[in-house]
BAGUNU-507444 format. One record per residue: x, y, z of N, C-alpha, C, CB in turn. Coordinates in nm, 2 decimals, decimal comma, always signed. Glycine has a CB too. Layout:
+--------+--------+--------+--------+--------+--------+--------+--------+--------+--------+--------+--------+
!   n_c1 !   n_c2 !   n_c3 !  ca_c1 !  ca_c2 !  ca_c3 !   c_c1 !   c_c2 !   c_c3 !  cb_c1 !  cb_c2 !  cb_c3 !
+--------+--------+--------+--------+--------+--------+--------+--------+--------+--------+--------+--------+
!      X !      Y !      Z !      X !      Y !      Z !      X !      Y !      Z !      X !      Y !      Z !
...
+--------+--------+--------+--------+--------+--------+--------+--------+--------+--------+--------+--------+
! end
This chain:
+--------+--------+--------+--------+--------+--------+--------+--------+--------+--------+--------+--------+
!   n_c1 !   n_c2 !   n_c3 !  ca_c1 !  ca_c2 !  ca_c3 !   c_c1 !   c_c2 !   c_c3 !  cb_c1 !  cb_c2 !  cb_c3 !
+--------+--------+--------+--------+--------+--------+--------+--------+--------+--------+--------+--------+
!  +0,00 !  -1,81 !  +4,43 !  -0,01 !  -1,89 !  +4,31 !  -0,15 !  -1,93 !  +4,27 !  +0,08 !  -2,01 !  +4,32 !
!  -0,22 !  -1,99 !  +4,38 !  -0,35 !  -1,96 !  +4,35 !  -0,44 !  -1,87 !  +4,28 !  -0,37 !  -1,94 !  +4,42 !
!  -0,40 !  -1,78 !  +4,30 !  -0,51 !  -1,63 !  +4,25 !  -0,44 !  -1,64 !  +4,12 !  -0,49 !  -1,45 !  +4,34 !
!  -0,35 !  -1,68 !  +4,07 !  -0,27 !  -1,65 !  +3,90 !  -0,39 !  -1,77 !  +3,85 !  -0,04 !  -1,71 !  +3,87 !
!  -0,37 !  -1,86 !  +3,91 !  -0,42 !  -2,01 !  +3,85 !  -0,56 !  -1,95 !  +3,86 !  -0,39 !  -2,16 !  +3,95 !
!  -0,62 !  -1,89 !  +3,98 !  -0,81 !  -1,87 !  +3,89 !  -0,83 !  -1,83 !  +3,82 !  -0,93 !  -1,80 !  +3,93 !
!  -0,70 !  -1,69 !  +3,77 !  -0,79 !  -1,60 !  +3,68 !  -0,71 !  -1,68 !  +3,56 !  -0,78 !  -1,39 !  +3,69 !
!  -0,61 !  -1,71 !  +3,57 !  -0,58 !  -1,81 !  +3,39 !  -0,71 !  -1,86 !  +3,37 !  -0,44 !  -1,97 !  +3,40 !
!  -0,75 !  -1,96 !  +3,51 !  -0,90 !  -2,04 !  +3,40 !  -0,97 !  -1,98 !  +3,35 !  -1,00 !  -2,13 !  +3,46 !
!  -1,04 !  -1,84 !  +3,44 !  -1,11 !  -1,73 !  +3,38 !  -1,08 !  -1,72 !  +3,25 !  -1,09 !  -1,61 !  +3,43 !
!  -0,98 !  -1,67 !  +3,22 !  -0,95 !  -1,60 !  +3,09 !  -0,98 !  -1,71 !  +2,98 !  -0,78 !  -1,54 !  +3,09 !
!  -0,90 !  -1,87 !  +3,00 !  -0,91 !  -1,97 !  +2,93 !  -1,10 !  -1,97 !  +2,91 !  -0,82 !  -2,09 !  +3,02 !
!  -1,18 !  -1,98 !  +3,02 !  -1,32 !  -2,04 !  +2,98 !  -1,42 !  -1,88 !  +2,86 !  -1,42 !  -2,08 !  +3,19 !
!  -1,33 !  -1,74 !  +2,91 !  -1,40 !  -1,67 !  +2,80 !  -1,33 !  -1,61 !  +2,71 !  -1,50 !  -1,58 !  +2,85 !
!  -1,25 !  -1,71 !  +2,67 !  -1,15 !  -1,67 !  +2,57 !  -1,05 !  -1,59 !  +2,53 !  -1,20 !  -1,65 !  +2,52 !
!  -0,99 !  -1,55 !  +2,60 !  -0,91 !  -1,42 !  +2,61 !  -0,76 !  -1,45 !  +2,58 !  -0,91 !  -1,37 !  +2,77 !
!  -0,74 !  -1,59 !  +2,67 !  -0,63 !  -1,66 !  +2,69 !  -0,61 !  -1,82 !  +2,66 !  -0,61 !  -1,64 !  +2,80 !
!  -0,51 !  -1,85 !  +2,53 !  -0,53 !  -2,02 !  +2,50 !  -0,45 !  -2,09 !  +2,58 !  -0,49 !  -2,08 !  +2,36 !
!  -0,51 !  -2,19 !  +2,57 !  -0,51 !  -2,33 !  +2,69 !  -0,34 !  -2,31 !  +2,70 !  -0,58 !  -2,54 !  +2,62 !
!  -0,25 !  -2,39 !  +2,57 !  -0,11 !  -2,39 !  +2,52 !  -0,06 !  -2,27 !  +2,57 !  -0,10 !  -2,40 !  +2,36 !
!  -0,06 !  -2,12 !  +2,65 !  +0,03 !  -2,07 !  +2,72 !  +0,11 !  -2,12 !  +2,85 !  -0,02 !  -1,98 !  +2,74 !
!  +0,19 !  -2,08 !  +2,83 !  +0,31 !  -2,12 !  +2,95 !  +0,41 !  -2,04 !  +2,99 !  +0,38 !  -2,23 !  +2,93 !
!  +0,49 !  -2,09 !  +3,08 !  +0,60 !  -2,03 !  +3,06 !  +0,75 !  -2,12 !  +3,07 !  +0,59 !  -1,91 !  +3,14 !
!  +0,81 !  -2,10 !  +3,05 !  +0,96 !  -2,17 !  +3,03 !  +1,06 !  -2,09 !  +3,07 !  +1,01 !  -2,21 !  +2,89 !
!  +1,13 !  -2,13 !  +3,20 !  +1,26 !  -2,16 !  +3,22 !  +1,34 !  -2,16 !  +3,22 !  +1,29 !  -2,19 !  +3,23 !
!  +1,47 !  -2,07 !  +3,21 !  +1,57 !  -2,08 !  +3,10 !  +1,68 !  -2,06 !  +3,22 !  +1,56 !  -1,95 !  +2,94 !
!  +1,78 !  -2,20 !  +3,26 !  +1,85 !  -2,18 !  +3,39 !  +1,97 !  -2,31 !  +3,33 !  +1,72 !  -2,22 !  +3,58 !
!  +2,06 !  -2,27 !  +3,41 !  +2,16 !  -2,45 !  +3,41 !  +2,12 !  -2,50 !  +3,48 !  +2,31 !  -2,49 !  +3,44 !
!  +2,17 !  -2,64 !  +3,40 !  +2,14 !  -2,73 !  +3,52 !  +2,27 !  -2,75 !  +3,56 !  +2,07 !  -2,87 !  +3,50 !
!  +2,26 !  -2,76 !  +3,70 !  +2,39 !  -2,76 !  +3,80 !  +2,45 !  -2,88 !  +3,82 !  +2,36 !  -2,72 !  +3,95 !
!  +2,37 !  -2,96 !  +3,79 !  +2,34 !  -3,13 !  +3,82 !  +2,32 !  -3,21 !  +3,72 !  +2,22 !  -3,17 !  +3,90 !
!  +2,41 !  -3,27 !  +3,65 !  +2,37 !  -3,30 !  +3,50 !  +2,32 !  -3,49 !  +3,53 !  +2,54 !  -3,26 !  +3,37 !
!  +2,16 !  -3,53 !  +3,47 !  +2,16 !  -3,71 !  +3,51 !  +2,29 !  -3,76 !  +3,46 !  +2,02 !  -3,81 !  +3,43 !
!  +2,31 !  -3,84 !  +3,49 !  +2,42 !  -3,96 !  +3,44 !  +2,34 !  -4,07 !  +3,36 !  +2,52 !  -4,04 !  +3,58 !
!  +2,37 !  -4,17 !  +3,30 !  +2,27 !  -4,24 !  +3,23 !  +2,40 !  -4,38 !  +3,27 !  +2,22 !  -4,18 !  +3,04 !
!  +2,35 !  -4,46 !  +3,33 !  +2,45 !  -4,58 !  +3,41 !  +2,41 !  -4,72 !  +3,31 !  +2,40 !  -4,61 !  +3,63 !
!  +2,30 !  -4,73 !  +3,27 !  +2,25 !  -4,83 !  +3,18 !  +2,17 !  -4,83 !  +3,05 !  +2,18 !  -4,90 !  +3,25 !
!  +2,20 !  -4,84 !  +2,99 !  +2,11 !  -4,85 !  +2,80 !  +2,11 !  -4,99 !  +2,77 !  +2,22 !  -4,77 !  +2,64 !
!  +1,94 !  -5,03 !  +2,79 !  +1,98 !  -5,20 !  +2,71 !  +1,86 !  -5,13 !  +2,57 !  +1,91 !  -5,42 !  +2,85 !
!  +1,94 !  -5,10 !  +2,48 !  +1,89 !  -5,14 !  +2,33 !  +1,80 !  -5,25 !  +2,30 !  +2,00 !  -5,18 !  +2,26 !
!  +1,81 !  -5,35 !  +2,33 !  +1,74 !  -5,45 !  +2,31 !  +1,57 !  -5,47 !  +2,41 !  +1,85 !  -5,56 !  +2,35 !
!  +1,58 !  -5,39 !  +2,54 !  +1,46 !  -5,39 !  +2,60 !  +1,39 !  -5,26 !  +2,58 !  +1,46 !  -5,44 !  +2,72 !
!  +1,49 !  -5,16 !  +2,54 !  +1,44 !  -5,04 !  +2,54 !  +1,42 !  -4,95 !  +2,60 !  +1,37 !  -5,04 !  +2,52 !
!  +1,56 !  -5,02 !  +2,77 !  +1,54 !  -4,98 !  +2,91 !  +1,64 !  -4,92 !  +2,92 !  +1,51 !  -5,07 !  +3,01 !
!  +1,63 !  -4,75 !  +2,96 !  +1,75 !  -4,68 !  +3,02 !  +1,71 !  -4,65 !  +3,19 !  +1,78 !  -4,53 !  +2,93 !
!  +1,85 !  -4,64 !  +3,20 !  +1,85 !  -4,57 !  +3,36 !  +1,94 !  -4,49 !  +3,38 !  +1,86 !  -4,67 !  +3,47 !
!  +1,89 !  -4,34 !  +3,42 !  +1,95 !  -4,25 !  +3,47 !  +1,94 !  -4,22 !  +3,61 !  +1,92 !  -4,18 !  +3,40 !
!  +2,04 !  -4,15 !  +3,68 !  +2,07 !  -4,13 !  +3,79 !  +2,10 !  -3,98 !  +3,81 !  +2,16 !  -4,20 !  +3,81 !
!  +2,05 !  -3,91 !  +3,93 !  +2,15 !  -3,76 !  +3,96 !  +2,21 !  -3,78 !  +4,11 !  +2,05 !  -3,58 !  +3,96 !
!  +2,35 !  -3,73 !  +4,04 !  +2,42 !  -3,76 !  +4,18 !  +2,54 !  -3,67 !  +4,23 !  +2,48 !  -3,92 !  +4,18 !
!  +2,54 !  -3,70 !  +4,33 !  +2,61 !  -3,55 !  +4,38 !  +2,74 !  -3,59 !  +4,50 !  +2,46 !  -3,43 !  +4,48 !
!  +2,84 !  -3,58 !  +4,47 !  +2,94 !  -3,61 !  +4,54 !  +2,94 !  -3,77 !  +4,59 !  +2,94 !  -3,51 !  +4,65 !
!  +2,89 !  -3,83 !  +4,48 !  +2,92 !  -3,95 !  +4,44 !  +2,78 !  -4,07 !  +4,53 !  +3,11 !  -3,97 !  +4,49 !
!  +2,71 !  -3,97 !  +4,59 !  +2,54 !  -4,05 !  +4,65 !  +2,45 !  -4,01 !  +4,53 !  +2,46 !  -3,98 !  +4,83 !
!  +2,41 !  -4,15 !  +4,51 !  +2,31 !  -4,16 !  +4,42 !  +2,17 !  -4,07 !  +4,50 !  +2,27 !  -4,34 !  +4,37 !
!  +2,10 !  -3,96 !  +4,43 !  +1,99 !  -3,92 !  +4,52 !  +1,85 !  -4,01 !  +4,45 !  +1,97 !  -3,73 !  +4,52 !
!  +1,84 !  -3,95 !  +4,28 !  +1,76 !  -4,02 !  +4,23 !  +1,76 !  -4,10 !  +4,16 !  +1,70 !  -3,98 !  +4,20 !
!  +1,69 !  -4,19 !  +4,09 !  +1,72 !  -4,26 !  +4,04 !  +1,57 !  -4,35 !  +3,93 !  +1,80 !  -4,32 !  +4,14 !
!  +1,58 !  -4,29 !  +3,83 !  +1,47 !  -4,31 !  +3,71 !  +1,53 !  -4,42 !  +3,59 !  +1,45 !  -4,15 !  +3,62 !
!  +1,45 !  -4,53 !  +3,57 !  +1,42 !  -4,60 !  +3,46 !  +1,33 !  -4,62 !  +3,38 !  +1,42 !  -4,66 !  +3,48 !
!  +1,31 !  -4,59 !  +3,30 !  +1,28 !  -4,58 !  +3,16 !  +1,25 !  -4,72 !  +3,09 !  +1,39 !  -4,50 !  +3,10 !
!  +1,12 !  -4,74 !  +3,06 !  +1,13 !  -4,84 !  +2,98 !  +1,02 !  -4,77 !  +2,81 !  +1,06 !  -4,98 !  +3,07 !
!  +1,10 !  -4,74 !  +2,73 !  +1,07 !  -4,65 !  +2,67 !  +0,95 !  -4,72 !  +2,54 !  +1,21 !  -4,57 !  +2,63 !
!  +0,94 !  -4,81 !  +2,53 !  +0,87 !  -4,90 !  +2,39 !  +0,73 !  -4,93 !  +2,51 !  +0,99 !  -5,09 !  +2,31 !
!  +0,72 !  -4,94 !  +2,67 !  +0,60 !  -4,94 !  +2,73 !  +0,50 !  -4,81 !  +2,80 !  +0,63 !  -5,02 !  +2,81 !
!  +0,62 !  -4,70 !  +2,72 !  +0,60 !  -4,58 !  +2,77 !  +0,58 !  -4,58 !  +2,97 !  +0,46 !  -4,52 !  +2,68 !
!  +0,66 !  -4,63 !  +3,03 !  +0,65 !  -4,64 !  +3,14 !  +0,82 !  -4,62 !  +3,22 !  +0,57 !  -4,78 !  +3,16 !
!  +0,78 !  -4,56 !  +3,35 !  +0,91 !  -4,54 !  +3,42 !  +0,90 !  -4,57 !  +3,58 !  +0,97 !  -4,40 !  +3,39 !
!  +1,02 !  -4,61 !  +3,63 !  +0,97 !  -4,61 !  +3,78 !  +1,11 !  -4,52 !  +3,86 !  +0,95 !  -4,80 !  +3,85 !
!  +1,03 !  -4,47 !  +3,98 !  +1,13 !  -4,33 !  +4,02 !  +1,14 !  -4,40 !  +4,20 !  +1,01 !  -4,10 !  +4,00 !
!  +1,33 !  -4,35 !  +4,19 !  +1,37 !  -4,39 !  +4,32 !  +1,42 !  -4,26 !  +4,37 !  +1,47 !  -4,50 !  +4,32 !
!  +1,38 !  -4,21 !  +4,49 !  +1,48 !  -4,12 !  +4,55 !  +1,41 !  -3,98 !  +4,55 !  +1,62 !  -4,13 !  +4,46 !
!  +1,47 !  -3,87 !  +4,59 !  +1,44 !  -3,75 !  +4,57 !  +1,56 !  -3,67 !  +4,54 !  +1,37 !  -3,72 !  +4,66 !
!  +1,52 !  -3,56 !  +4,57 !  +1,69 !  -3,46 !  +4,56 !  +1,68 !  -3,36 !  +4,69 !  +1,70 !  -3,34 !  +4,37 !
!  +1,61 !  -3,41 !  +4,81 !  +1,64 !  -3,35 !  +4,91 !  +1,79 !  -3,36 !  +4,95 !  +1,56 !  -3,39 !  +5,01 !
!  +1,83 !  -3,23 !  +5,03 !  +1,99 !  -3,21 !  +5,04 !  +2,07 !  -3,18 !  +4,95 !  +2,05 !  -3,30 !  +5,07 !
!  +2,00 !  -3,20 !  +4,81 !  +2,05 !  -3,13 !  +4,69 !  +1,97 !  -2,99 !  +4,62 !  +2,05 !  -3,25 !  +4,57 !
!  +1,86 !  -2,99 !  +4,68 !  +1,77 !  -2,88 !  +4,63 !  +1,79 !  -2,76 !  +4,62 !  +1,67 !  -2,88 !  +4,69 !
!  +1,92 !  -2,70 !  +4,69 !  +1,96 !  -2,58 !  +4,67 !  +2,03 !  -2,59 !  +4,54 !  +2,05 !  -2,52 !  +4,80 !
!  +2,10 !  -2,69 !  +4,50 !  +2,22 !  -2,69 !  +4,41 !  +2,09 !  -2,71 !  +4,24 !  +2,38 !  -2,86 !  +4,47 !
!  +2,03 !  -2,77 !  +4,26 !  +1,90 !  -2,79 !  +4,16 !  +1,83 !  -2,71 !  +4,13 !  +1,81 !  -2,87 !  +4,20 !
!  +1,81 !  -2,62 !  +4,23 !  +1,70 !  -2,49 !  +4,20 !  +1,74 !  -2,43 !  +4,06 !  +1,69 !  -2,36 !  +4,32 !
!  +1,67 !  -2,41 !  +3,96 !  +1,52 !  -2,41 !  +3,99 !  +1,45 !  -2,54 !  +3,96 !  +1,45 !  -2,30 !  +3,90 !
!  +1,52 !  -2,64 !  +3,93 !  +1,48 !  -2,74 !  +3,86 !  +1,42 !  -2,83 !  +4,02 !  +1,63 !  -2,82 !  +3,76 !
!  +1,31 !  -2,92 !  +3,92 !  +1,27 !  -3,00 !  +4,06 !  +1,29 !  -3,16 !  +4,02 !  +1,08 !  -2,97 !  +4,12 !
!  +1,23 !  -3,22 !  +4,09 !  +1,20 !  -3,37 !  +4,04 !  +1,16 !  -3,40 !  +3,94 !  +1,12 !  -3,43 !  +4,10 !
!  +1,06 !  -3,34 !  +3,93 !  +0,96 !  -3,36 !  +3,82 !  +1,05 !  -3,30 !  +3,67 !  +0,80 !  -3,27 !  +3,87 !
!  +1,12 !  -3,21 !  +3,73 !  +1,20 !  -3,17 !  +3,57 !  +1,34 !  -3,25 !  +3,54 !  +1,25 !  -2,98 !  +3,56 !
!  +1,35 !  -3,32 !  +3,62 !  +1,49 !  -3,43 !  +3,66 !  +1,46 !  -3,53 !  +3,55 !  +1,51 !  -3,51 !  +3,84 !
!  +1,32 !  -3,61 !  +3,61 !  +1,26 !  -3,70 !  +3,54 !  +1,20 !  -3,68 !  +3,38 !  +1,16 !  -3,74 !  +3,63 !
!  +1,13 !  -3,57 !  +3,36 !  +1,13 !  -3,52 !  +3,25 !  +1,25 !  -3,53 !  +3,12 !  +1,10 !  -3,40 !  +3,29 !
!  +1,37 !  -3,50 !  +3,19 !  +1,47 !  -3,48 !  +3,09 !  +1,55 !  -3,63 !  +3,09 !  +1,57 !  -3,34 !  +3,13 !
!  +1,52 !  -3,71 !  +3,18 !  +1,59 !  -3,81 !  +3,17 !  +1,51 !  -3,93 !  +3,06 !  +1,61 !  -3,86 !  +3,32 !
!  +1,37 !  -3,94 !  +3,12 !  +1,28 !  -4,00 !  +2,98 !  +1,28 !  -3,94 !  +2,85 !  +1,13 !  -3,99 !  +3,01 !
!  +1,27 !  -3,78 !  +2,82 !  +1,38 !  -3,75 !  +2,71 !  +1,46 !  -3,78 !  +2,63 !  +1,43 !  -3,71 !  +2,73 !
!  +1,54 !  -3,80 !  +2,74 !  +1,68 !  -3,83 !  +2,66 !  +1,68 !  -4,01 !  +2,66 !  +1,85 !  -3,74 !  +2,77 !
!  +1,62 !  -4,06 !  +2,71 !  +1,60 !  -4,21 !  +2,73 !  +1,54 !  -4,25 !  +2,57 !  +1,48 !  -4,25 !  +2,87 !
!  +1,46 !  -4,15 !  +2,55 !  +1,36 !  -4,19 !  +2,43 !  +1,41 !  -4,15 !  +2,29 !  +1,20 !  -4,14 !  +2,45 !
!  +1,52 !  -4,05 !  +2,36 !  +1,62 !  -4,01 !  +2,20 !  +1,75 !  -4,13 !  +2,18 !  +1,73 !  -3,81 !  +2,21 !
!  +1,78 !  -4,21 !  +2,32 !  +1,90 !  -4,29 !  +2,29 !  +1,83 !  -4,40 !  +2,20 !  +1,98 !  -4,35 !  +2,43 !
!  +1,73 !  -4,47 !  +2,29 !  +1,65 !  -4,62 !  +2,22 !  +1,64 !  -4,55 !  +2,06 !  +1,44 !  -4,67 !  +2,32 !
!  +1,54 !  -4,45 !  +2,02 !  +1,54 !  -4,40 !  +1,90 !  +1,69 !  -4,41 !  +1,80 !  +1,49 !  -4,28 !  +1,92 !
!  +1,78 !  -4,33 !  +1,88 !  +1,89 !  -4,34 !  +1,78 !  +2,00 !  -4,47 !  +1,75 !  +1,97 !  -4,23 !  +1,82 !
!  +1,96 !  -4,55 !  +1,85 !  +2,02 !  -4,65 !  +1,88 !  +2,15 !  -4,59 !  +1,97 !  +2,05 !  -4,72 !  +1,75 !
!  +2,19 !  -4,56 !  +2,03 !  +2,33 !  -4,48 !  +2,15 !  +2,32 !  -4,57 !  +2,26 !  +2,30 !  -4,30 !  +2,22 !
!  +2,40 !  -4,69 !  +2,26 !  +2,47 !  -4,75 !  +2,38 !  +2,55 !  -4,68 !  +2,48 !  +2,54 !  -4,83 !  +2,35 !
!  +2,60 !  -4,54 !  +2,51 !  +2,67 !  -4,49 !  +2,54 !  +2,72 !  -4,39 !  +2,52 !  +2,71 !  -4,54 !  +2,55 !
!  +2,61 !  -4,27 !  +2,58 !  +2,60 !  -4,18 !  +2,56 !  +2,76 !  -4,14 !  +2,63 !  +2,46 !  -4,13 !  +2,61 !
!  +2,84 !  -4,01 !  +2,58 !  +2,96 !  -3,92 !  +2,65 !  +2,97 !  -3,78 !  +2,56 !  +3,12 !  -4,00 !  +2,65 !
+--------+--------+--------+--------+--------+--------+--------+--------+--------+--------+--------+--------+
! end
C-alpha cells in the first residue's frame, strides 16, 4: 500500500493526477447501526452496532457542536463487517445523525 501511496503523491505534486481522486466501495452492510437515542432539542444522537444483542460500538453525536465521542470497537465482529471498518461505522452514523437533527426525525424505522 505504500508504493500506491508514493507514486499517487508523485503524480498529485506534477500534475498528472487530482488531489479529489478516490475510490469507493460498493458492499452491504451486514451490520446495520441502530440509533437507541435522538434528543431534538440538544442535537444529540446515539447510535450503536450490535450483534447478537452485545453492544460492540457505540457513537454519539452531538451534531450543532460538530463533535462525537466513540465507545467500543467491532473486534469479534470484523469478519461479519468486512469490508467496512470503524471508521466507516462512525462515518455513517454522524451521517445519518446530522440528517435526523436536520429533518427533525425522533425515530427513525
Amino acid at each position: 500500500m505504500k508504493l500506491k501511496e508514493t507514486v499517487d503523491s508523485i503524480l498529485v505534486r506534477i500534475g498528472i493526477k487530482h488531489k479529489n481522486v478516490g475510490w469507493t466501495t460498493f458492499a452491504p452492510l451486514k451490520i446495520q447501526p441502530e440509533y437507541t437515542n435522538i434528543d431534538l432539542e440538544k442535537g444529540q444522537v446515539t447510535g450503536v452496532v450490535k450483534y447478537n444483542n452485545k453492544i460492540y460500538l457505540t457513537v454519539i453525536v452531538d451534531v450543532p457542536n460538530n463533535k462525537s465521542m466513540v465507545r467500543g470497537s467491532l473486534r469479534g465482529i470484523g469478519k461479519l463487517t468486512k469490508p467496512f471498518k470503524k471508521k466507516n461505522y462512525i462515518e455513517i452514523i454522524k451521517d445519518q445523525a446530522e440528517f435526523f437533527i436536520e429533518n427533525k426525525i425522533p425515530n427513525p424505522k
